[in-house]
C-alpha positions as CSV (number, residue, x, y, z in Angstrom):
1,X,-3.7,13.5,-6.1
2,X,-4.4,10.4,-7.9
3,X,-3.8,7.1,-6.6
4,X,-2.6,3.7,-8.1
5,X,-5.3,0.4,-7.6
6,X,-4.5,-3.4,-7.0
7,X,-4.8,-5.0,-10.1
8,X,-7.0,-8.0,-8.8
9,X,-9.9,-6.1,-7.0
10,X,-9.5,-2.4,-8.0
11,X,-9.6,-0.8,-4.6
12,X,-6.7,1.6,-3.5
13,X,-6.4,0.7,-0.1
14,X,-3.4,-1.0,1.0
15,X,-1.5,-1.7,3.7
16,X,2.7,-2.6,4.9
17,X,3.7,-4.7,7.6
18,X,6.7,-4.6,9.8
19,X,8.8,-7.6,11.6
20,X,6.0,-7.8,14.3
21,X,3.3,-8.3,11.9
22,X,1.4,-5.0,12.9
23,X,0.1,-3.3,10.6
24,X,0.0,0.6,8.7
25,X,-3.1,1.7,6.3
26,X,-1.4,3.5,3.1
27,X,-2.6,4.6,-0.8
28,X,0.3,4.5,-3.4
29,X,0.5,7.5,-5.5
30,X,0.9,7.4,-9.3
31,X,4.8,8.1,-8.8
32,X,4.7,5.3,-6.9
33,X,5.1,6.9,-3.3
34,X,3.5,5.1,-0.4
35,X,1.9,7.6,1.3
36,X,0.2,7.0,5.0
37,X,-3.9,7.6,5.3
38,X,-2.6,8.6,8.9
39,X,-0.7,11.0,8.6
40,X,0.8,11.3,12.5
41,X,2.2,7.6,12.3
42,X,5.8,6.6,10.5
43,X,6.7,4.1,7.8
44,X,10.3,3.8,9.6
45,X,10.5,-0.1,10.3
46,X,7.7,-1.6,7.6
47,X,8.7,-3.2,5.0
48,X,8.1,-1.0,1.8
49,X,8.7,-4.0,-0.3
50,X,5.8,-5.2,-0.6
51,X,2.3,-3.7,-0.1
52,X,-0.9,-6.0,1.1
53,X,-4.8,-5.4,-0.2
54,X,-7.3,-4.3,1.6
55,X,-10.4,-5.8,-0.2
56,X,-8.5,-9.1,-1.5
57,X,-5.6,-11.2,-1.1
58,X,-3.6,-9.9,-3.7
59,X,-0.4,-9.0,-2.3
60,X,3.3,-7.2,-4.4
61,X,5.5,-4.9,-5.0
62,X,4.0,-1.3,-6.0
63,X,5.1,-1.6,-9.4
64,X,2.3,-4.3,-10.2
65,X,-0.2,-2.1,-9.1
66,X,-2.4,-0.6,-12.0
67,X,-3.5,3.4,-12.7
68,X,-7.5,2.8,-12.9
C-alpha cells in the first residue's frame, strides 16, 4: 500500500487528536483513508479533520497532503 506525505517535510507519519488532547499514530493512504499504525486501538472520538506531522509542524486536512 502506498502512502500520502506532508507536504512540508516529506515524512508519512502523522498523527489525530481527540477532545482530551491524547494522541493516535496513523499513515494516510493514497485514497485518502486514515489508517492506524496500531492496529488494536480505534479512531472513534479523534478528530479526523485534521491530521498533525510527526517530523514538523505542519498540520491540515488530508487532502493537502502530497503522493511522493
Amino acid at each position: 500500500m502506498r502512502f500520502l506525505v506532508c507536504p512540508q517535510c516529506g515524512i508519512m507519519n502523522f498523527y489525530v487528536k481527540n477532545e482530551k488532547g491524547e494522541r493516535l499514530n496513523v499513515k494516510v493512504s493514497r485514497e485518502l483513508e486514515i489508517i492506524l499504525q496500531d492496529k488494536t486501538q480505534k479512531l472513534e472520538g479523534y478528530d479526523l479533520d485534521v491530521v498533525y506531522c510527526l517530523g514538523c509542524s505542519w498540520s491540515g486536512p488530508v487532502n493537502k497532503l502530497k503522493k511522493y
